[in-house]
DRENPA-3360 file (N, C-alpha, C; in nm, 2 decimals, always signed):
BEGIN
1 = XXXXXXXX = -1.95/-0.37/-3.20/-2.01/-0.41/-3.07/-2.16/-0.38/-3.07 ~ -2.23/-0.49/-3.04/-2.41/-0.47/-2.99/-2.46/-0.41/-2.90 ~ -2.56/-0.38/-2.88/-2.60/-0.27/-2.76/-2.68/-0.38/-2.68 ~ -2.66/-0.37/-2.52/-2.71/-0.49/-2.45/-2.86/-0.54/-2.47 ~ -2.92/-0.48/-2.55/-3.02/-0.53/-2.60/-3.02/-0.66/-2.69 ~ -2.97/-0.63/-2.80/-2.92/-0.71/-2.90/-2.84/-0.81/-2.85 ~ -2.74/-0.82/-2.78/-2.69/-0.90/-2.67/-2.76/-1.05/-2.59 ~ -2.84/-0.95/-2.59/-2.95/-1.07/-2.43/-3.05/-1.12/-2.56;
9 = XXXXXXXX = -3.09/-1.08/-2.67/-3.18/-1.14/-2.75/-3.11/-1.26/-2.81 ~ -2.97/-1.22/-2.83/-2.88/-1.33/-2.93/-2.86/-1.41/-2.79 ~ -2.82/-1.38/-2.72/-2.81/-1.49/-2.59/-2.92/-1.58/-2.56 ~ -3.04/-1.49/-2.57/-3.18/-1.61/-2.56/-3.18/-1.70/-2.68 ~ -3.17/-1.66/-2.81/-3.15/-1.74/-2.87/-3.06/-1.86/-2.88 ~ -2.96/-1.87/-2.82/-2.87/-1.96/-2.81/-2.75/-1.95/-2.90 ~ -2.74/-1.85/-2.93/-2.61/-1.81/-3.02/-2.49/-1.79/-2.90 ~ -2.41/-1.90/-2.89/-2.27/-1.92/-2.85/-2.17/-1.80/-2.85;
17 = XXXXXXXX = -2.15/-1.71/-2.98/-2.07/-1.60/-3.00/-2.16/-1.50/-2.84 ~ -2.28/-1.46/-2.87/-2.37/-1.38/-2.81/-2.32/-1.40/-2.64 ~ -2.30/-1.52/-2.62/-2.30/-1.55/-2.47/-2.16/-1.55/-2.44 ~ -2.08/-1.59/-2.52/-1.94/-1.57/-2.45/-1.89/-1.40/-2.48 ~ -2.00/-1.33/-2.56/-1.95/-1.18/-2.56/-1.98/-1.11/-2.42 ~ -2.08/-1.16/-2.38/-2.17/-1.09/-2.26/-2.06/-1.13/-2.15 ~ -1.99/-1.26/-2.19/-1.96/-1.30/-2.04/-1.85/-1.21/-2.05 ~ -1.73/-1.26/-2.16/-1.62/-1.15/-2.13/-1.64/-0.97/-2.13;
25 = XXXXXXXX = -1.78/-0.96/-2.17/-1.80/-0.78/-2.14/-1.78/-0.77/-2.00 ~ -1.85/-0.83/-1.86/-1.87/-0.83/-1.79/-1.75/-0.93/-1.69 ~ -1.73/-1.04/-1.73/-1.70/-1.12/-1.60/-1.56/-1.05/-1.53 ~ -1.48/-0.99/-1.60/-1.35/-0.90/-1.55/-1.41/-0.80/-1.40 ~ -1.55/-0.75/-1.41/-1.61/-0.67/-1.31/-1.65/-0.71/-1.21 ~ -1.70/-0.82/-1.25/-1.79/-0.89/-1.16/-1.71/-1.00/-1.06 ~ -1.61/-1.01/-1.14/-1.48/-1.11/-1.09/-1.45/-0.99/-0.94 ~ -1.46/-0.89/-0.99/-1.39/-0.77/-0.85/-1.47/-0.81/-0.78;
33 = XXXXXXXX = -1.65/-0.78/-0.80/-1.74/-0.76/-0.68/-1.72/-0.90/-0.62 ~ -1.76/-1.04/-0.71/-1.70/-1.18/-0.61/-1.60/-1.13/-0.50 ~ -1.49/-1.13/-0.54/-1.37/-1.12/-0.45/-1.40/-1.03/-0.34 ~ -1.46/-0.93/-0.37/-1.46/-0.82/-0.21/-1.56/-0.91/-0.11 ~ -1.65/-0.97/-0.18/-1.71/-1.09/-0.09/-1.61/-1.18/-0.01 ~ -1.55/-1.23/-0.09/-1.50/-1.38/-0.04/-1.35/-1.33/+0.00 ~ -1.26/-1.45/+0.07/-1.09/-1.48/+0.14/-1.02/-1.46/+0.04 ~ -1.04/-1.54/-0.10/-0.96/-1.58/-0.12/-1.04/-1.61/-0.29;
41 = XXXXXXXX = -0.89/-1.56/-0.40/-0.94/-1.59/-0.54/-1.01/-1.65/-0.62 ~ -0.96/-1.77/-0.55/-1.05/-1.92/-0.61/-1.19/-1.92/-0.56 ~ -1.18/-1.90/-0.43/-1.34/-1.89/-0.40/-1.42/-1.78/-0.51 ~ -1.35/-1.64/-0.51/-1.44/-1.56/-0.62/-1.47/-1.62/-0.76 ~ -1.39/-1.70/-0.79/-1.40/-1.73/-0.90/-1.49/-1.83/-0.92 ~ -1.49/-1.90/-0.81/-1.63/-2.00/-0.80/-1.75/-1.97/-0.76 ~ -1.78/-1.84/-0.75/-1.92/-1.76/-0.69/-1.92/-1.67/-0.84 ~ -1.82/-1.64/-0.96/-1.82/-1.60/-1.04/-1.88/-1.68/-1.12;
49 = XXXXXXXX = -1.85/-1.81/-1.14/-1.89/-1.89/-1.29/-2.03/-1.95/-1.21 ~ -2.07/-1.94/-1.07/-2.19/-1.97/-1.05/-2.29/-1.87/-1.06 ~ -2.24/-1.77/-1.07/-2.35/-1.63/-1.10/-2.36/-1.63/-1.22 ~ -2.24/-1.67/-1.32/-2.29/-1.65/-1.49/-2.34/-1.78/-1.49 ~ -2.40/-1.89/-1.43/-2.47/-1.99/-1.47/-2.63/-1.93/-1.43 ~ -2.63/-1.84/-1.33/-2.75/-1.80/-1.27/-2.82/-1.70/-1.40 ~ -2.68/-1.58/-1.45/-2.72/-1.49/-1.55/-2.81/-1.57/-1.66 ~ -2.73/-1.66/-1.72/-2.79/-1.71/-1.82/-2.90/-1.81/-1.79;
57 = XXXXXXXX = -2.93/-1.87/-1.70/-3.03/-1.90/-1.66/-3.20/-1.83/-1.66 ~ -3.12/-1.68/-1.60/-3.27/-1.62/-1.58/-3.26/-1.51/-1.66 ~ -3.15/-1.53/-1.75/-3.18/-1.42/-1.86/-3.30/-1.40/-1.90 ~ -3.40/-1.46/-1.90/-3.56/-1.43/-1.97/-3.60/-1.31/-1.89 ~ -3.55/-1.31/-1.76/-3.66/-1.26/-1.64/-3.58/-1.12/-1.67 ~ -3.45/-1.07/-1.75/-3.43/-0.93/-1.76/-3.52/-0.90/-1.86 ~ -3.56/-0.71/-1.80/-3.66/-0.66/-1.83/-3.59/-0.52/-1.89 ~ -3.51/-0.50/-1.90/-3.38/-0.39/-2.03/-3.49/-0.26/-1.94;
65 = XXXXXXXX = -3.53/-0.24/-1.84/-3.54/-0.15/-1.72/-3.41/-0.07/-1.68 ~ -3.34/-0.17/-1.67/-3.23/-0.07/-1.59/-3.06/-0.15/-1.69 ~ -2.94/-0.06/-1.60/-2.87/-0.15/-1.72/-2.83/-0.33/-1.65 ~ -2.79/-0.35/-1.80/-2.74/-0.46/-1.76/-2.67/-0.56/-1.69 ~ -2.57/-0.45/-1.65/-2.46/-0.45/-1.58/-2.52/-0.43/-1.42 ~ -2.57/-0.37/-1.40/-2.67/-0.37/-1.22/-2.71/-0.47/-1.28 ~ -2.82/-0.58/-1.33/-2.87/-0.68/-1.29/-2.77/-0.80/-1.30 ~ -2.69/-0.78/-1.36/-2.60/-0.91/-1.35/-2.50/-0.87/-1.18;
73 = XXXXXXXX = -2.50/-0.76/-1.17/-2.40/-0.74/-1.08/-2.45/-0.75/-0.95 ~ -2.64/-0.74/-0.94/-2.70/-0.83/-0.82/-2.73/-0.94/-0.78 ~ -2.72/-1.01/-0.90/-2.70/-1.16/-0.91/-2.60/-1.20/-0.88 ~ -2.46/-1.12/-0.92/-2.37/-1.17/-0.88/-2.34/-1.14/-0.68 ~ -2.33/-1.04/-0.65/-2.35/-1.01/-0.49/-2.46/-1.07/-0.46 ~ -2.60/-1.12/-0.47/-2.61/-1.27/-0.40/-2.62/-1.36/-0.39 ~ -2.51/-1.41/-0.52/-2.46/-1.54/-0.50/-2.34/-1.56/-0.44 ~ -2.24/-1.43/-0.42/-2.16/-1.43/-0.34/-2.21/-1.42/-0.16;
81 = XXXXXXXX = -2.34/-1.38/-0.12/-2.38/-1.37/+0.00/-2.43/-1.54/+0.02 ~ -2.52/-1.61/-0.12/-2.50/-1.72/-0.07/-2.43/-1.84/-0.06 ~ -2.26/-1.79/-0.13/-2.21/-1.89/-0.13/-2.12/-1.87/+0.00 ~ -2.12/-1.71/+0.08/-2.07/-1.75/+0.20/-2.17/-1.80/+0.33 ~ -2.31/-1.76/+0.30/-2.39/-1.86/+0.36/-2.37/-1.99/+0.35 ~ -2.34/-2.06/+0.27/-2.36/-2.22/+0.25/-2.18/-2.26/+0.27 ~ -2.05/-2.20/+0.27/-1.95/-2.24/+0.32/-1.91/-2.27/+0.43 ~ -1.88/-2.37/+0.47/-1.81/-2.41/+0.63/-1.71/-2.27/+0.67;
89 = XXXXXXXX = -1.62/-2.30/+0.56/-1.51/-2.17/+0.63/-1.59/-2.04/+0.61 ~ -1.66/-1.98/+0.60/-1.70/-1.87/+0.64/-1.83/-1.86/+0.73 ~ -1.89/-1.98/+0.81/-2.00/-1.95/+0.89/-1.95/-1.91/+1.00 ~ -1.82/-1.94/+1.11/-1.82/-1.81/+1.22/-1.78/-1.74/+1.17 ~ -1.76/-1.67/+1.08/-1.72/-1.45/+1.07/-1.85/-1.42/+1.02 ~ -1.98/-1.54/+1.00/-2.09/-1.51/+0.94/-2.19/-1.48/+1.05 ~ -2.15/-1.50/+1.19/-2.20/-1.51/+1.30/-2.31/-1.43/+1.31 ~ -2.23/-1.29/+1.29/-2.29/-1.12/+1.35/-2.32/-1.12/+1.50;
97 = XXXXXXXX = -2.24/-1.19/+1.58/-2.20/-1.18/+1.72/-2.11/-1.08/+1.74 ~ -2.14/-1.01/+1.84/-2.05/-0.88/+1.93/-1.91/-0.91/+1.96 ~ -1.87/-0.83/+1.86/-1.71/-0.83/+1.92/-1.63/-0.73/+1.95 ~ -1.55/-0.77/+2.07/-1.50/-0.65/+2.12/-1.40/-0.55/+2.01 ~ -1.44/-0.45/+2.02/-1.39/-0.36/+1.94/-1.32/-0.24/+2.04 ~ -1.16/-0.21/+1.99/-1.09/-0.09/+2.02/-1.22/+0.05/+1.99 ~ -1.24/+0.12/+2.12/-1.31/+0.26/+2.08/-1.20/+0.36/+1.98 ~ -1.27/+0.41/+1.89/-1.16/+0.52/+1.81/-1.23/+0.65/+1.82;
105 = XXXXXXXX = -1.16/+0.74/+1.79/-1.20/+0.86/+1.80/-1.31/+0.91/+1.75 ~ -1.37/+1.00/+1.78/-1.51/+1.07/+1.65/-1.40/+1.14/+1.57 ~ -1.30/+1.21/+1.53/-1.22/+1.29/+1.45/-1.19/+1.21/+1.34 ~ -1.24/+1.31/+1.24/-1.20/+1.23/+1.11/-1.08/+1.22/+1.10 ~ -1.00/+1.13/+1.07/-0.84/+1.13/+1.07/-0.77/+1.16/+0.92 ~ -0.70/+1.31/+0.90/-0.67/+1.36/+0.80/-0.56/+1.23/+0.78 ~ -0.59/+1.15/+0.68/-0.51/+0.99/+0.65/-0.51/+1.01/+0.50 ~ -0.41/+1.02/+0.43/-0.39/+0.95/+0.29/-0.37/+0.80/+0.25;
113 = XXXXXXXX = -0.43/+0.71/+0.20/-0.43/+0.60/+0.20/-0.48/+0.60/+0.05 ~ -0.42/+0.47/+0.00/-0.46/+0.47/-0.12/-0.56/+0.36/-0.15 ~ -0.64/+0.34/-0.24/-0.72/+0.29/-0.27/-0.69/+0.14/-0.25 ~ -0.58/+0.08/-0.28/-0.58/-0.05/-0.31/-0.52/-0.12/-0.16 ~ -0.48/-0.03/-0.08/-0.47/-0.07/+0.09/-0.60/-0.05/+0.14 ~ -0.67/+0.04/+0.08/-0.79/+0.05/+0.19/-0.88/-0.09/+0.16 ~ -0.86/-0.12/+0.05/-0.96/-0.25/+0.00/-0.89/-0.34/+0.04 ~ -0.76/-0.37/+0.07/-0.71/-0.48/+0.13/-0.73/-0.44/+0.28;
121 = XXXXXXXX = -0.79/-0.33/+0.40/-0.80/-0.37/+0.52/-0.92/-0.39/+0.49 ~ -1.04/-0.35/+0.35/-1.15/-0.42/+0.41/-1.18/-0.55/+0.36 ~ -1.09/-0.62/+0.35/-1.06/-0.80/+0.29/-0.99/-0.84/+0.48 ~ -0.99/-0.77/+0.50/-0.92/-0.80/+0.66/-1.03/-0.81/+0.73 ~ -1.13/-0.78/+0.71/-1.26/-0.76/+0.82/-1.30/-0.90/+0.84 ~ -1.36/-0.92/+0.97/-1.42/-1.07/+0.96/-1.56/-1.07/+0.81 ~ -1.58/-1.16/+0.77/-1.67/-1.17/+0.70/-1.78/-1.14/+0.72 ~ -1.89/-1.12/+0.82/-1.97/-1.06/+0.85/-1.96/-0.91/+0.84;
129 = XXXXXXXX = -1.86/-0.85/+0.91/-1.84/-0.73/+0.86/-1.83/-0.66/+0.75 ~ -1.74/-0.74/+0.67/-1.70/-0.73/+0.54/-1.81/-0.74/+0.47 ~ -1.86/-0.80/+0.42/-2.04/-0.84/+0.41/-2.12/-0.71/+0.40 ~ -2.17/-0.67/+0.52/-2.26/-0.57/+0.52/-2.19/-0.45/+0.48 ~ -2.07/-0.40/+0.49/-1.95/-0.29/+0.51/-1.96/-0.28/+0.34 ~ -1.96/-0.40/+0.26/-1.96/-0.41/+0.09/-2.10/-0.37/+0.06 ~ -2.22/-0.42/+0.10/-2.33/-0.40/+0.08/-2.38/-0.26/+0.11 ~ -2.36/-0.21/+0.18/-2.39/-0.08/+0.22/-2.33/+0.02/+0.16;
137 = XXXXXXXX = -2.19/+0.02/+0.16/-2.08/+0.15/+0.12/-2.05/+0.10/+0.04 ~ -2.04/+0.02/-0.04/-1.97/-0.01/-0.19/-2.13/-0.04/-0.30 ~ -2.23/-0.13/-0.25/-2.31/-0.17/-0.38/-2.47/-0.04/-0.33 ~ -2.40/+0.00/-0.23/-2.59/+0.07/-0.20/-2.68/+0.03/-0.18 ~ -2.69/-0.12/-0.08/-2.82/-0.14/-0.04/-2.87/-0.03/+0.12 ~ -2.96/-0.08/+0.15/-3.04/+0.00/+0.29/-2.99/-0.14/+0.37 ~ -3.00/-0.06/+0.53/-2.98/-0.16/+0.59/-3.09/-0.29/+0.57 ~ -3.25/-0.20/+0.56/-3.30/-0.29/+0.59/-3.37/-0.41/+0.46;
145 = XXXXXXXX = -3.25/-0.35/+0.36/-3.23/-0.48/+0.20/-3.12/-0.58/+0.26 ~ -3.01/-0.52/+0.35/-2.94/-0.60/+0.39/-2.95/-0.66/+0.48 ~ -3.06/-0.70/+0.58/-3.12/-0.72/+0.71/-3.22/-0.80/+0.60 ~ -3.32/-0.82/+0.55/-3.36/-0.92/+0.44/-3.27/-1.02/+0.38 ~ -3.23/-0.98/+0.34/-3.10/-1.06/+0.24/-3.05/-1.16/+0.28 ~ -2.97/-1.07/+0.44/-2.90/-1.16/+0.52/-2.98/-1.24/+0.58 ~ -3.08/-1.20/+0.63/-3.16/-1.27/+0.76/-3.14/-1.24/+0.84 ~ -3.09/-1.08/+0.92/-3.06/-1.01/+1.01/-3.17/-0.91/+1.03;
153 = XXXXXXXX = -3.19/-0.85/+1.15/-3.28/-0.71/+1.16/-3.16/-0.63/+1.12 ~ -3.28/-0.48/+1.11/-3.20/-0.33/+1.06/-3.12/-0.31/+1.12 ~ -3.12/-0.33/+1.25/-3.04/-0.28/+1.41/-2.93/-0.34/+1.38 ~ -2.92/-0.47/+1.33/-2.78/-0.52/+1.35/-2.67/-0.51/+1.22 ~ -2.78/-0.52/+1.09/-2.68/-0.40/+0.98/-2.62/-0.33/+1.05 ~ -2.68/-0.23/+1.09/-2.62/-0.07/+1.14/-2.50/-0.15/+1.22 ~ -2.56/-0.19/+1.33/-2.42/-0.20/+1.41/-2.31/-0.26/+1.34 ~ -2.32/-0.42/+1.27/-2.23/-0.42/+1.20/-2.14/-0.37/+1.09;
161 = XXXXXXXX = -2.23/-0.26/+1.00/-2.16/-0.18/+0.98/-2.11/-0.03/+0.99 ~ -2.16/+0.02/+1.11/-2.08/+0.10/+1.24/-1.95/+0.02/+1.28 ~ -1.97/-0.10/+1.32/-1.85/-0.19/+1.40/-1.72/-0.17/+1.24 ~ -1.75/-0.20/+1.14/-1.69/-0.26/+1.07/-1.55/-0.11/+1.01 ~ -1.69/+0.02/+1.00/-1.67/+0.13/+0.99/-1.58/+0.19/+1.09 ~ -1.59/+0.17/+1.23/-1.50/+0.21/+1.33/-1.34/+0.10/+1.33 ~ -1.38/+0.00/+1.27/-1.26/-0.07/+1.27/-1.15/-0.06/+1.15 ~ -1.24/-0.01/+1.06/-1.14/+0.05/+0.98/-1.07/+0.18/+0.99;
169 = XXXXXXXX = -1.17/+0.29/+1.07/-1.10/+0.39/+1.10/-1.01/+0.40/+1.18 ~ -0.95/+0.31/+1.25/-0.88/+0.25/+1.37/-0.75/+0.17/+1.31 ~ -0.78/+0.12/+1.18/-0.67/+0.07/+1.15/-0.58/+0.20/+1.03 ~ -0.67/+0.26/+0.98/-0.60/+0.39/+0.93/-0.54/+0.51/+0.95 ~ -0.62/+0.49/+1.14/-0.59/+0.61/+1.19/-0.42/+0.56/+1.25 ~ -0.40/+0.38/+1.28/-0.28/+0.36/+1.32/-0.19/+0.32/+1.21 ~ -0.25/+0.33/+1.07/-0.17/+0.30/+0.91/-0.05/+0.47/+0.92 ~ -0.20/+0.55/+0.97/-0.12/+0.74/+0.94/+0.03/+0.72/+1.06;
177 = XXXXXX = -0.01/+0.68/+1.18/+0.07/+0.67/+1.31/+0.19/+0.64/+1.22 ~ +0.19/+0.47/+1.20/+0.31/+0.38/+1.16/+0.39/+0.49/+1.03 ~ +0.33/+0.54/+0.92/+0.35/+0.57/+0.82/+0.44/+0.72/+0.85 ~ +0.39/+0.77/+0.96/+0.50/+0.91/+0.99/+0.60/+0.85/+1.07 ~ +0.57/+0.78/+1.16/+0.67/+0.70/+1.28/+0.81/+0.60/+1.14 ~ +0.78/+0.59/+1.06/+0.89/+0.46/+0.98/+0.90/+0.55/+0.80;
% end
């Protein structure tokens, strides 16, 4: 195996082997981050092979600064932000209009939940939520990289993902309810 250096040089060059190594090093990961963006598989998968046309596109412009894997994987999350920008079915959950939200407690709720439910209630969020809620707590932007990005102010990051944050705690705090109750 080459070290991502040697990688991105055989890739500029146009060595075919070089480029389909890079893709399958990566596209299995990057396939996740799509998905936590988008409804539905197919869509990830078409925000996937549009991010590896972007990778290889502006492969020139990596600068072996950081790893490889973060810059592919910001290219990939915003082309997942603009391909739910530019989709019909996702422009109203793209809204970031006020929605009424159940109040939940301030108490942390001593909840066991496992990893692969908690990512399926946050695939339940409207997409706006889901959006900033991935960008913030999952990839580490600031609100106000995500209030850029999106085309939102700071203020409304925060709230939506406050909003998005209280609504999951709300659905975990009633996951613990159901789960002792049955």
């Amino acid at each position: 195996m080459i070290d991502d250096q040697q990688l991105v040089k055989d890739c500029l060059r146009g060595k075919t082997a070089a480029q389909q190594q890079l893709y399958d090093l990566y596209a299995g990961q990057m396939l996740g981050i799509c998905y936590r963006y988008t409804k539905s598989l197919a869509d990830a998968e078409d925000v996937l092979q549009d991010g590896f046309v972007k990778v290889f596109k502006y492969l020139r412009q990596y600068r072996s600064e950081g790893e490889l894997g973060a810059w592919i994987r910001r290219i990939m999350v915003n082309t997942a932000i603009n391909y739910l920008k530019q989709s019909s079915k996702y422009q109203y959950d793209l809204s970031f209009t006020d929605l009424t939200l159940h109040l939940v407690s301030e108490d942390d709720p001593q909840v066991y939940i496992q990893t692969k439910e908690l990512v399926n209630l946050v695939r339940q969020l409207p997409a706006g939520y889901q959006t900033v809620f991935n960008m913030h707590a999952v990839e580490g932007y600031t609100h106000v990289e995500i209030g850029e990005i999106l085309g939102i102010s700071e203020g409304t990051s925060r709230s939506q993902y406050m909003r998005a944050r209280n609504l999951l705690i709300s659905w975990i705090e009633k996951h613990s309810v159901e789960s002792k109750l049955g």
